[in-house]
N, C-alpha and C positions, 0 to 999 in steps of 0.2 A: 667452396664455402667451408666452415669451419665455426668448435664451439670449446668452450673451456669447462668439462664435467663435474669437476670436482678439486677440492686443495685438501690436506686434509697437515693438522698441524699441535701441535700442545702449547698451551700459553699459564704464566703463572701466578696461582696463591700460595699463601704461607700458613703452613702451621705443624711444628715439630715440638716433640716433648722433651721436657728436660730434665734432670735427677737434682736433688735438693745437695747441700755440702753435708760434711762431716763434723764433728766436735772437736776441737783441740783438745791437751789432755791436763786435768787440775790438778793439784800441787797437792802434797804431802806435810805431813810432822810426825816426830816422836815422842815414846815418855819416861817418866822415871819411879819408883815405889810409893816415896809423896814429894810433893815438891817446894823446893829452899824459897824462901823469901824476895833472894835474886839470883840470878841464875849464875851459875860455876864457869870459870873460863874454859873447861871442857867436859864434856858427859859421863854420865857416869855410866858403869859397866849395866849396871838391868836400869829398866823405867822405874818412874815414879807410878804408883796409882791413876793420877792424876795429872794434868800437865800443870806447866808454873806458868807465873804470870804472865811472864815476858820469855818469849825463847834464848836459847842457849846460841852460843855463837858457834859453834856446830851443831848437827844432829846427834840423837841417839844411834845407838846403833839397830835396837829395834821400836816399834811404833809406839804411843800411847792409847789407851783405849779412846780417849777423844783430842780431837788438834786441838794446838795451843790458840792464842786469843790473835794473835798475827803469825806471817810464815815465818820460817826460817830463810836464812839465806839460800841456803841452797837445800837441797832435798832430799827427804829419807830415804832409805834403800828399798823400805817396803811403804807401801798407802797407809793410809788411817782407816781407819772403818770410815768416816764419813767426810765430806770435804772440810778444807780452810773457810774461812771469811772471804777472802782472798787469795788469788795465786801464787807460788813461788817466780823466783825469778826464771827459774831454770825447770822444765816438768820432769817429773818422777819418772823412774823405767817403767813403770806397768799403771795401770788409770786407773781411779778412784771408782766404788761400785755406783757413784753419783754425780753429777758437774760441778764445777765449781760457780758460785753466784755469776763471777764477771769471768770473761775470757781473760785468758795469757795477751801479755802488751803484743805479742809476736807469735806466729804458728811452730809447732817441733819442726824439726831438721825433718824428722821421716814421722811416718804415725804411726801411735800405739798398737800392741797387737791385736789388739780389740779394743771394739768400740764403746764408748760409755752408755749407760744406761741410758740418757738422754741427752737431746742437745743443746747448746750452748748458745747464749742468748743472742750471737752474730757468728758468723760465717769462718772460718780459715782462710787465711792468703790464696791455701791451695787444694785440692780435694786430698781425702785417705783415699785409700786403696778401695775400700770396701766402703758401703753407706753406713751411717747409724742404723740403728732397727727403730728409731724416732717416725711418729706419722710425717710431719711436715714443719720444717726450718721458718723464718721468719723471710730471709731471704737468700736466695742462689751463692751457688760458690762464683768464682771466674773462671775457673776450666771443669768441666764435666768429671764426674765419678769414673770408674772406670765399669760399675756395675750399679744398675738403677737405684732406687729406694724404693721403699714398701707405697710408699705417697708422695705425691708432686710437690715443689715449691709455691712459694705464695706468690710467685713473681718466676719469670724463667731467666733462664741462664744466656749470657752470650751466643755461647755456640754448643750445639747441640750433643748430647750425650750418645757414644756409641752403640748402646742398644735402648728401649724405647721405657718410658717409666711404667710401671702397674696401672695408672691412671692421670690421665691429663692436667695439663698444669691449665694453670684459671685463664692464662694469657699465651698469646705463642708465642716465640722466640723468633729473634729475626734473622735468624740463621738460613740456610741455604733453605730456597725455594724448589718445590715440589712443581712437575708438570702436570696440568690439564689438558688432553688430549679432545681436539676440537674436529668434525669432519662438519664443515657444511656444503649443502647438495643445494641449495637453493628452491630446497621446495616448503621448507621451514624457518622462518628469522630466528635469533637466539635462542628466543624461549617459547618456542616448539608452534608459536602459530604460524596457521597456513598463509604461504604469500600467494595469491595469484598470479596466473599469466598473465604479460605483457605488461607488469608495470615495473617502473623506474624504480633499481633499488642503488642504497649510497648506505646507509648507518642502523641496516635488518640486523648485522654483527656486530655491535658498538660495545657490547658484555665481552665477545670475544678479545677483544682489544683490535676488531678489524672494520675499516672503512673503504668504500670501491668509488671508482670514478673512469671517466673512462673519453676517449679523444678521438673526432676522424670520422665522427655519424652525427647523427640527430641528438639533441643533446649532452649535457657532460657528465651522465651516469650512464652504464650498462643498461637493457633491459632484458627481463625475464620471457626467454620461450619453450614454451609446451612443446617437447617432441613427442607426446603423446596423438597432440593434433596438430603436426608442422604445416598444411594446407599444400599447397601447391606454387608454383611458378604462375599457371593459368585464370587459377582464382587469386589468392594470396598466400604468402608465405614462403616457407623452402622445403622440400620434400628430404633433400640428402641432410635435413636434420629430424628427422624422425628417429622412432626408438619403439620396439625394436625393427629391425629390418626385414622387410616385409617375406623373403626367401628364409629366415628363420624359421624354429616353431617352438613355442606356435611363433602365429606370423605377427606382423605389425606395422607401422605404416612408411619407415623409412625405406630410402631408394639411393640405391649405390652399391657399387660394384667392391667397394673397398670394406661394405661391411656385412658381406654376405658370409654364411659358418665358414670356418676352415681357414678365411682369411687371416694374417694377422692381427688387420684392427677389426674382427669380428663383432658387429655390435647385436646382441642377441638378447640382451635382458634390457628394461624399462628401466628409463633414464630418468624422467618428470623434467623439472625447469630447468634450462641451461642460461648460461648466459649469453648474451650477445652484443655488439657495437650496431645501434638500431640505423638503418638504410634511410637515408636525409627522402622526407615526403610519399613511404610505401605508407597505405593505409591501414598496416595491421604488423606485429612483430613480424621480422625482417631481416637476417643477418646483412650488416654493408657489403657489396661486392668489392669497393675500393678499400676494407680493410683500416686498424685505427690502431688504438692501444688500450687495454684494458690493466686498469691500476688497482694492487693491493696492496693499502697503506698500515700497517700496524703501530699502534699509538706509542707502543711499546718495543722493544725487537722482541718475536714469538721465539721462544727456545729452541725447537727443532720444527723444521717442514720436512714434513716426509715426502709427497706426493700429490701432482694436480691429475685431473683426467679431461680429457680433449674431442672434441666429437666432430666430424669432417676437416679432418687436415688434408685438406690437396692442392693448397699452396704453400709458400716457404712461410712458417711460422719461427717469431726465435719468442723465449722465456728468459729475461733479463732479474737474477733474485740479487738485490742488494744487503749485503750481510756484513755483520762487523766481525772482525778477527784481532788477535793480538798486535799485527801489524797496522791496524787503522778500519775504516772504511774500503770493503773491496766488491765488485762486482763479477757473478757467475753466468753466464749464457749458454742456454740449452738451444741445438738446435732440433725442431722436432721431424719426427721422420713422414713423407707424405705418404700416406697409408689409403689415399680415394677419396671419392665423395661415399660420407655417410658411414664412414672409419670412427673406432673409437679408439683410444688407445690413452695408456698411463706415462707420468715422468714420475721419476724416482728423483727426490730434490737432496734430500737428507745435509741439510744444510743450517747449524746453529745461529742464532742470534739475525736472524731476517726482519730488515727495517722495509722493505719494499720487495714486490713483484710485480712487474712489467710484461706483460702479453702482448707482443707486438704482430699482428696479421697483416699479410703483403694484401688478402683479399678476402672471404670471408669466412666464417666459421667459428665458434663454440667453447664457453670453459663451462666443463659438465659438473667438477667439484673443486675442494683444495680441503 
């Protein structure tokens, strides 16, 4: 006889932070001492006071105390104290100590050496190097910062920022998914109530993203049994699934030679509910002697399984995990080792993207977890 102890596996939710974008950089003017009526076809050597009406067809060579009424064509060598109406065509070498109303038609080639006072009423093509010192953008850039911001966006970003923001964005990002690591033992469904012995379980993990079913007994679910109180062959039940074994200590009610201390499959600590393929017409839970398949269907592929645990293998048992790879759909099979009646023993599966697992028993016996 034979049981299956345990699977133990992580399945996935999402939610990763993201960093908000950067400001482009606003446009400049210069001035002259007062200014002409219409503007000179080239500037003159100091500013005006003042700026003129209409700008000059170049710049000054240094700033005026306030920008002209529209930019120039192309851009001052220094900022103005305070921004344009509007952007230049082309940004200034160094940024304004304030934004400009509208953003530039297009993002700078690289970004400013520093970042402007505040940000900019939409996003850059691309991140700056460094974040604004701005709370929070209107909405995300399209590639991450390369260092957080002080405050989240109002929305997240594509793909996720290399390290993690000061505080959470209002929404997650659909970027890579994070593992939930899942063990169920069968003596509790999802959300932590208790199942009893001997009943037909199928969708107790339906949160996990896992459903059971099972071929070759009495109905077409697993059932749950107590190796606390396995009964006997004489009254009911099967003794070599007991737990723990009764030569342990302390003792307990399992019998078998394969899980006595020292053996291999030593079973010495308390198991609770294992599974079984239930024995067609015995009156009470019943491993089948003839053996069936017990089915773990995931709604989903679970990310990684690490490991099942197994309680009386002392027939040819195989573990059939069907998993996707870059090459397509592929199948792994475990052959498990026969360890006696009333043996416990681990498979190490460690096996990404598992759409199914198959527990095939030639005769009877036990899945203690996964």
């Amino acid at each position: 006889s034979g049981a299956v102890a345990s699977i133990d596996f992580c399945y996935d939710p999402n939610d990763i932070p993201t960093a908000p974008p950067a400001a482009p950089t606003p446009a400049a003017v210069t001035p002259t001492p007062s200014p002409t009526t219409l503007p000179t076809g080239t500037p003159t050597r100091g500013p005006t006071f003042s700026p003129t009406g209409t700008p000059t067809v170049l710049p000054t060579a240094t700033p005026t105390s306030l920008p002209t009424a529209t930019p120039t064509s192309n851009p001052t060598e220094a900022p103005t104290a305070s921004p344009t109406g509007s952007p230049t065509v082309s940004p200034t070498a160094g940024p304004t100590s304030s934004p400009t109303i509208f953003p530039t038609g297009s993002p700078t080639v690289s970004p400013t050496a520093g970042p402007t006072a505040g940000p900019t009423s939409s996003p850059t093509a691309s991140p700056t190097a460094a974040p604004t010192p701005a709370a929070v953008t209107g909405s995300p850039t399209k590639n991450p910062t390369t260092s957080p911001t002080k405050g989240p966006t109002t929305s997240p970003t594509g793909l996720p920022t290399s390290s993690p923001t000061g505080s959470p964005t209002a929404s997650p990002t659909p970027g890579a998914p994070s593992c939930v690591n899942a063990t169920v033992t069968f003596d509790v469904d999802a959300n932590g109530n208790p199942l009893a012995p001997g009943k037909y379980v199928q969708n107790e993990w339906a949160s996990f993203g896992l459903s059971l079913s099972a071929t070759g007994g009495e109905g077409s679910t697993p059932r749950l049994f107590d190796t606390a109180n396995p009964g006997s062959e004489k009254t009911c039940g099967d003794a070599d699934l007991g737990a723990p074994n009764k030569r342990c200590t302390p003792s307990g009610p399992g019998v078998g030679e394969g899980g006595e201390p020292g053996t291999e499959g030593e079973n010495c600590s308390p198991i609770g509910n294992v599974l079984i393929i239930q024995e067609p017409d015995a009156p009470c839970p019943d491993d089948n002697k003839d053996g069936g398949v017990i089915v773990f269907d995931f709604f989903s592929p679970a990310q990684l399984v690490y490991e099942m645990t197994f309680l009386d293998i002392d027939y040819e048992t195989k573990v059939e995990v069907i998993h996707e790879t870059d090459s397509g759909i592929e199948s792994t099979v475990f052959d498990l080792p026969l360890l006696g009646d009333n043996s416990k023993q681990a498979l190490e599966i460690n096996l990404e993207n598992v759409r199914q697992i198959l527990v095939k028993f030639a005769r009877s016996g036990a899945v203690a977890s996964i």
